[in-house]
C-alpha positions, -999 to +999 in steps of 0.1 A: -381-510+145-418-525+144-442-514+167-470-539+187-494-523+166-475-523+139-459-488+136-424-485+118-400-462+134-366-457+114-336-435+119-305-425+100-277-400+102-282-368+079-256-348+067-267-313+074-242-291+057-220-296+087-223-319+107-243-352+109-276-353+130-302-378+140-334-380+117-366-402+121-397-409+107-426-432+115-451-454+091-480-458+107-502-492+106-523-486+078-507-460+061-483-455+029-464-428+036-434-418+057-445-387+081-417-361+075-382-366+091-377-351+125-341-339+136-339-352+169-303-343+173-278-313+159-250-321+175-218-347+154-239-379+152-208-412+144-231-441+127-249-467+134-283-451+147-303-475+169-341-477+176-360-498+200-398-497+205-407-515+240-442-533+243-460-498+256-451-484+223-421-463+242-399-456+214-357-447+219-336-437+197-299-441+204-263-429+186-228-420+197-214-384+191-180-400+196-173-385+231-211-392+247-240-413+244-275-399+236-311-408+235-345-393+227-377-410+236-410-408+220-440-417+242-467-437+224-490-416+211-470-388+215-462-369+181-422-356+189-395-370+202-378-359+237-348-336+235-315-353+233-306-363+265-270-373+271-270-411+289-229-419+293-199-399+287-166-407+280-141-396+304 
């Protein structure tokens, strides 16, 4: 996802050795390089990963673990995302 100013925030599923988690990274307006990937989430990620970035530069990252939503938001500006935060469950 494209920022306002013109950030690019992507995710993606990693296979960790065990499991799949959520991983991001940012290219910032101006710059050439990827920052490093953040794992945002640990727990058994099921693919696609989705990001949004709102007009405040809010970013959200969303994915399914198969039984449960989850989310992790990164304020603009901020340099982490949230901890996972689970958002619907299945019953």
């Amino acid at each position: 996802a494209v920022s306002a100013d013109g950030d690019i925030t992507v995710a993606w599923p990693s296979w960790n050795g065990s499991a799949y988690a959520v991983q991001t990274a940012t290219l910032t307006s101006g710059s050439s390089t990827f920052s490093a990937p953040e794992t945002i989430s640990a727990t058994d990620v099921n693919r696609p990963v989705h990001v949004a970035i709102g007009p405040s530069g809010r970013t959200t990252i969303a994915w399914s673990t198969g039984t449960n939503v989850q989310t992790a938001t990164r304020e603009a500006g901020a340099p982490t995302f949230s901890a996972a935060v689970t958002v619907a469950c299945r019953a």
